[in-house]
C-alpha positions as a printed Julia matrix, in Angstrom:
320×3 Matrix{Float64}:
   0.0     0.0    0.0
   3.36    2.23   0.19
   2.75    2.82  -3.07
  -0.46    3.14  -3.8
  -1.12    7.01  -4.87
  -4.88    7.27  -3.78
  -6.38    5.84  -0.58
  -8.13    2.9   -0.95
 -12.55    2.81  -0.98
 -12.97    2.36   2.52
 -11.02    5.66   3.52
 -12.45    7.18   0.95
 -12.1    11.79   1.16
  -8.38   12.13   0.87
  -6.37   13.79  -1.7
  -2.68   12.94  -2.56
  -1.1    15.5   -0.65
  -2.62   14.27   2.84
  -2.94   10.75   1.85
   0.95   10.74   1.23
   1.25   12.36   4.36
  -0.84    9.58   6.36
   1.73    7.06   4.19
   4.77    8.67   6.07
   3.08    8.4    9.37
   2.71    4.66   8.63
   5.06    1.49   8.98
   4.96   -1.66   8.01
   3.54   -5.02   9.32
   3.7    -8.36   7.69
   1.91  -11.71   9.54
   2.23  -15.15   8.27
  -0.95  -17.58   7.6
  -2.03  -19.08  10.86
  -1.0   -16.11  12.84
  -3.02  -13.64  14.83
  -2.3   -10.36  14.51
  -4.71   -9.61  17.46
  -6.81  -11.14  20.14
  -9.85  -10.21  21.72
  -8.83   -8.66  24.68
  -5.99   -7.48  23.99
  -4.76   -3.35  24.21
  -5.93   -1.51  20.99
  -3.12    0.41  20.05
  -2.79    0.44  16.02
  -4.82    0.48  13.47
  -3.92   -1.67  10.37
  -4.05   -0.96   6.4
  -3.78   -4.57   4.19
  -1.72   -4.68   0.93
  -1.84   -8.09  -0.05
  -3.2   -11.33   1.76
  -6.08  -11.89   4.02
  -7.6   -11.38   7.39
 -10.2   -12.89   9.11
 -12.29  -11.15  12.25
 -13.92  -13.8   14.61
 -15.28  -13.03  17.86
 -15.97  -15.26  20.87
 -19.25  -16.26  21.41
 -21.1   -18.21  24.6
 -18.98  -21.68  24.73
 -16.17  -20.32  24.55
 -16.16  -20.63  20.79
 -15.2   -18.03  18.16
 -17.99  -17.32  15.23
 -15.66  -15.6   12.18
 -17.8   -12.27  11.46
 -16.2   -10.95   8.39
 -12.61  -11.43   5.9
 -10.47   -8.51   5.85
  -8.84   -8.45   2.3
  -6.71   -5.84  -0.1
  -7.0    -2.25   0.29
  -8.96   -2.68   3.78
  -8.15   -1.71   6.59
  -9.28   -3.86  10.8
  -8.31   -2.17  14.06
  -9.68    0.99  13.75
 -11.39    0.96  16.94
  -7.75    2.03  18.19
  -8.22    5.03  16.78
 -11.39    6.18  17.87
 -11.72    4.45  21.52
  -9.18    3.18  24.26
 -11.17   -0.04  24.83
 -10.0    -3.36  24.67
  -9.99   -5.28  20.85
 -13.7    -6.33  20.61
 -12.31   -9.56  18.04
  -9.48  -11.7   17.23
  -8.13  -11.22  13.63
  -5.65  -14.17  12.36
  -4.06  -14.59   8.71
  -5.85  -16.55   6.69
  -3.13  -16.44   3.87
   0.57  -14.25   3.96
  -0.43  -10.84   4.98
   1.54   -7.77   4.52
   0.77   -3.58   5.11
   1.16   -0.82   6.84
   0.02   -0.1   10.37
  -0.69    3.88  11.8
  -0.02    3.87  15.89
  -2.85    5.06  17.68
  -0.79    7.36  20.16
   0.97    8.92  17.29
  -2.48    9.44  15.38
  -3.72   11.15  18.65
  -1.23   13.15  19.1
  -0.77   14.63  15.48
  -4.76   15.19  15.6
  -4.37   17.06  18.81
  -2.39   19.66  16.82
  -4.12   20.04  14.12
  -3.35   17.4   11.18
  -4.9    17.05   8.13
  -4.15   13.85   7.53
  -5.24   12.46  11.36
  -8.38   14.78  10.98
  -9.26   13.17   7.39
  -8.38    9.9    9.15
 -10.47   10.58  12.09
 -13.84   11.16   9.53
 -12.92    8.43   7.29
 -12.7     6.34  10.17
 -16.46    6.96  11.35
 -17.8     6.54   7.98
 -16.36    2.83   8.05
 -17.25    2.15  11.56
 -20.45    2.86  10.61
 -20.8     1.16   7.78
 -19.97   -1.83   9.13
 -22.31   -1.52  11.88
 -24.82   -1.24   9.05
 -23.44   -4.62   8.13
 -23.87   -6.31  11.13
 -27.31   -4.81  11.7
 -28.02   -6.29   8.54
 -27.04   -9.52   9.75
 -28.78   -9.78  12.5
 -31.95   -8.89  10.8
 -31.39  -11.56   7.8
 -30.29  -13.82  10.88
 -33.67  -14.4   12.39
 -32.28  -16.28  15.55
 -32.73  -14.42  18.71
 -31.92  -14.43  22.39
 -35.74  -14.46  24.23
 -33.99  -12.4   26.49
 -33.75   -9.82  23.66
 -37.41   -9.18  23.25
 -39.64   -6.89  24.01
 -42.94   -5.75  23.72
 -43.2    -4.13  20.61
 -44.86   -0.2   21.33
 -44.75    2.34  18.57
 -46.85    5.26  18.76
 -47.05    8.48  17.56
 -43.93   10.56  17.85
 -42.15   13.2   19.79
 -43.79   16.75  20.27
 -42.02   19.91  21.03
 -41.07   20.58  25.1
 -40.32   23.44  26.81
 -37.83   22.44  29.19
 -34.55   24.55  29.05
 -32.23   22.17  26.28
 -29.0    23.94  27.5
 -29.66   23.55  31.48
 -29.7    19.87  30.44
 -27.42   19.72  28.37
 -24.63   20.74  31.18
 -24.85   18.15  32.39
 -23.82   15.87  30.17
 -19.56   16.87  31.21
 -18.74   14.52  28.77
 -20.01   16.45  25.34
 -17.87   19.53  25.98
 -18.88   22.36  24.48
 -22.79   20.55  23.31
 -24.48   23.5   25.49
 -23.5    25.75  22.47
 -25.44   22.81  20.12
 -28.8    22.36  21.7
 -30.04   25.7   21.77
 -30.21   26.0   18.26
 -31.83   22.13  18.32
 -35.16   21.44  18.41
 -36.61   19.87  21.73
 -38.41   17.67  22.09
 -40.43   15.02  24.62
 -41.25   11.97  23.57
 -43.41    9.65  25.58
 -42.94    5.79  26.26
 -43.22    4.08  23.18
 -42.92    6.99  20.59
 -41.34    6.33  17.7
 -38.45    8.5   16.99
 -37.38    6.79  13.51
 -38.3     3.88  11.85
 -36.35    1.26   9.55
 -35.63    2.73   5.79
 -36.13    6.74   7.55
 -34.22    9.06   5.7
 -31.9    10.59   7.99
 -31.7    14.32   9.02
 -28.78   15.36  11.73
 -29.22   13.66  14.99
 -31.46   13.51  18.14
 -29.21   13.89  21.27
 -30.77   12.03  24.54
 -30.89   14.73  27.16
 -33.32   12.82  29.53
 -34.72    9.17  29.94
 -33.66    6.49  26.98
 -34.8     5.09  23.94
 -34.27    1.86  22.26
 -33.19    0.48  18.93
 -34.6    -2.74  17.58
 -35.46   -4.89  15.38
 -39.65   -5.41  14.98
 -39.95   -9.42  14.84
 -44.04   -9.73  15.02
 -45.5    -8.02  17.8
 -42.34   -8.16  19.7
 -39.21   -5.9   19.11
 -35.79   -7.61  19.33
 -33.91   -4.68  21.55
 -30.18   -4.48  20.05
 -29.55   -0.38  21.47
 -30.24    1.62  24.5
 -29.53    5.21  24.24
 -29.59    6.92  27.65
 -28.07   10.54  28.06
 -25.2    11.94  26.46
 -26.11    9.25  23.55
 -26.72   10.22  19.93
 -29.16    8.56  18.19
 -29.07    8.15  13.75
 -25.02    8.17  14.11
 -24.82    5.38  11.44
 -26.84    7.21   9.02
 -25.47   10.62  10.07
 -22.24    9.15   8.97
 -22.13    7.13   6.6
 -25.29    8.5    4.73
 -27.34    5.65   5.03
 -31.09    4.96   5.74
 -32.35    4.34   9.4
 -31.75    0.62  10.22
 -33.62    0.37  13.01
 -36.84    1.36  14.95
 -36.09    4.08  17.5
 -38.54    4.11  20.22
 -38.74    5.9   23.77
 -37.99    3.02  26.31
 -39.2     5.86  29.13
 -40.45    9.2   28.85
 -37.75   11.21  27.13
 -36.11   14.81  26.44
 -34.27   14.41  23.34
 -33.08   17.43  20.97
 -33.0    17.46  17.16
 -29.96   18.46  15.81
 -30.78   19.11  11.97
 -28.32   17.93   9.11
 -27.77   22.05   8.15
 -26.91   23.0   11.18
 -24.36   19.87  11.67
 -23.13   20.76   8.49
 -22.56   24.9    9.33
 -20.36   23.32  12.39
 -17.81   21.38  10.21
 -17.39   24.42   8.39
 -16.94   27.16  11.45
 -15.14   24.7   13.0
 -15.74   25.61  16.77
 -12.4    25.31  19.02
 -14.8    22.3   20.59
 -15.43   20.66  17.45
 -12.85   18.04  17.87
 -14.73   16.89  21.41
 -17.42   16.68  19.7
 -15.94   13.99  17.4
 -14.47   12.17  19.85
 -17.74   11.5   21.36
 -19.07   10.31  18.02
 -16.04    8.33  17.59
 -16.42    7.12  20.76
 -20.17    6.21  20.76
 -19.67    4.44  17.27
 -17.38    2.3   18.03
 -19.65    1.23  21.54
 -22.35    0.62  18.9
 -20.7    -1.78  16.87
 -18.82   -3.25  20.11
 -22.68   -3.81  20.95
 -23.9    -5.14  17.93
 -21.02   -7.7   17.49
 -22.01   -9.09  20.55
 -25.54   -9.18  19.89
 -24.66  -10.9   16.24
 -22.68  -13.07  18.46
 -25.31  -14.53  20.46
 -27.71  -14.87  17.48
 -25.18  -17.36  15.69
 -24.12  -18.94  19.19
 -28.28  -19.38  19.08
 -28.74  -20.89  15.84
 -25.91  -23.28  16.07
 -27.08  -24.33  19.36
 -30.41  -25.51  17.42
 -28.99  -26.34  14.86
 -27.21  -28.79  17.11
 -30.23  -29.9   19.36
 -32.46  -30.52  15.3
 -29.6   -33.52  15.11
 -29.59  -34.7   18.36
C-alpha cells in the first residue's frame, strides 16, 4: 500500500497531498498464515491498512467458541477501533493467507490530531464513515439472521412521535460533562419530549442530523411480530441516527422511547454549518461520536454473536 497514490474505498475523502502524508506516518507489518495479529482482549493500540493477503475477524461467542464475522482483504483496513476508543480489541483477527501492510499507531495518530493534522483529521472522519458502515453490516445480519436471544425481546410499542417541550435544552445539556462544548449545540436544536413508546425513527427513515438524549432512553430494535428484538439503548449523552449521520445511510432500526424522554433534534444544516466554522470544541465533539460508534458496533457484534451462538445451538439440538 506504500505505493499506492490514492487511498483505498474504505477511507475514501483524501487527496494525494494528505494521503501521502498519512503514508509517512505509517510502517509496516507483515503476519504469516495461521498467525493472529490480534486477540480479543488485547490493548488496541494500532490500526492496520492490508496490501496483499487476508484477514479474518472472529469473535468469541457463549462456549467459549469463536464465530468468524467478516474477511479482511486488499485495500482494507481492521483495528480501527484504536483510533477512535481506548477499549480493549472487541475480536481476534488471524491470517488466513501471507499478509503484509502498513500499520498507523494510535498514540501517534492522537497526538498529530491534537495539533491540528490534516491527515489524522481526514483519518479521524474516514474512520467513522467505516465504523459505521460496518455496523450497518452487522445490523443487517442480525436482521437476515432471524435467531434471537428471548432475552432480547420486548414488547413491541410504537406510537405516535415526539412533540415539542419546553424544558430549558441547555440547562440539560450541562450536564452531560462529557459532550464539551454541546451546550453551544442544543439551543439551536429542536426539543423535544417523547413519551414511552414513541417512535423517533423507523427502519428505511431518511436521515436528518441527529437527536441527542438529554433525559430518559430510547431503544433500537429490530420489529420481529409483535415483539421488538432490543439491540440499542440510548440513555443521556447518547446520539441517536449516528450510522446514518455518517455514513449516509437509511435508518436501520426502529427508535422508540424506552421511558419518557427529552431528546433534541440536531438538523443535518446545522451539523453541516459546524464542520465548516469549526468551533475550538469541534474536535470533542468527534471524539464522542467516535467514541459512541465504536460502543455501537462493540454492541452489535455481541448481539450478532449470540444470534449465531443461538442458531448453532439448534442447529445442534435438530440432530440430536
Amino acid at each position: 500500500m506504500g505505493e499506492r497514490a490514492q487511498a483505498p474505498a474504505q477511507l475514501a475523502g483524501f487527496d494525494r497531498e494528505t494521503w501521502a502524508a498519512l503514508l509517512g506516518n505509517a510502517s509496516p507489518f507483515a503476519v504469516g498464515a495461521g498467525e493472529v495479529l490480534f486477540r480479543q482482549g488485547d490493548h488496541a493500540d494500532a490500526l492496520y491498512l492490508v496490501e496483499k493477503g487476508l484477514l479474518e475477524i472472529a469473535a468469541r461467542i457463549p462456549g467459549d467458541d469463536n464465530a468468524v464475522i467478516s474477511a479482511i482483504r486488499p485495500g482494507e483496513v481492521v483495528g480501527e477501533f484504536a483510533l477512535l476508543d481506548d477499549g480493549p480489541r472487541s475480536a481476534r483477527v488471524k491470517a488466513v493467507e501471507d499478509t503484509r501492510g502498513l500499520v498507523v499507531s494510535g498514540r501517534r495518530f492522537r497526538a498529530l490530531l491534537a495539533d491540528g493534522s490534516d491527515w489524522a483529521m481526514q483519518l479521524g472522519h474516514a474512520l467513522r464513515r467505516l465504523v459505521a458502515a460496518r455496523t450497518r453490516q452487522t445490523l443487517e445480519r442480525i436482521v437476515s439472521e432471524g435467531h434471537f436471544d428471548p432475552l432480547s425481546l420486548r414488547q413491541l410499542h410504537s406510537g405516535p412521535g415526539p412533540v415539542p417541550s419546553r424544558v430549558d435544552a441547555a440547562a440539560l445539556a450541562r450536564g452531560l460533562g462529557r459532550l464539551k462544548g454541546i451546550e453551544n449545540v442544543v439551543g439551536t436544536g429542536t426539543l423535544l419530549e417523547a413519551r414511552r413508546g414513541a417512535t423517533v425513527a423507523a427502519p428505511g427513515d431518511s436521515q436528518d442530523g441527529l437527536f441527542l438524549v438529554l433525559r430518559g432512553a430510547v431503544r433500537a430494535a429490530v420489529p420481529r411480530g409483535a415483539m421488538a428484538e432490543q439491540v440499542f439503548v440510548f440513555g443521556p449523552g447518547c446520539f441517536v441516527g449516528l450510522t446514518g449521520h455518517s455514513d449516509g445511510g437509511p435508518q436501520p432500526l426502529l427508535v422508540t422511547a424506552a421511558e419518557q424522554a427529552q431528546l433534541v433534534h440536531l438538523p443535518g444544516h446545522m451539523l453541516a454549518a459546524l464542520e465548516r466554522e469549526a468551533p475550538p470544541w469541534l474536535p470533542a465533539l468527534h471524539a464522542a461520536f467516535g467514541r459512541q460508534l465504536v460502543q455501537d458496533q462493540r454492541k452489535a457484534n455481541r448481539h450478532l454473536g449470540r444470534s449465531l451462538s443461538l442458531a448453532r445451538f439448534n442447529h445442534a439440538g435438530e440432530l440430536g
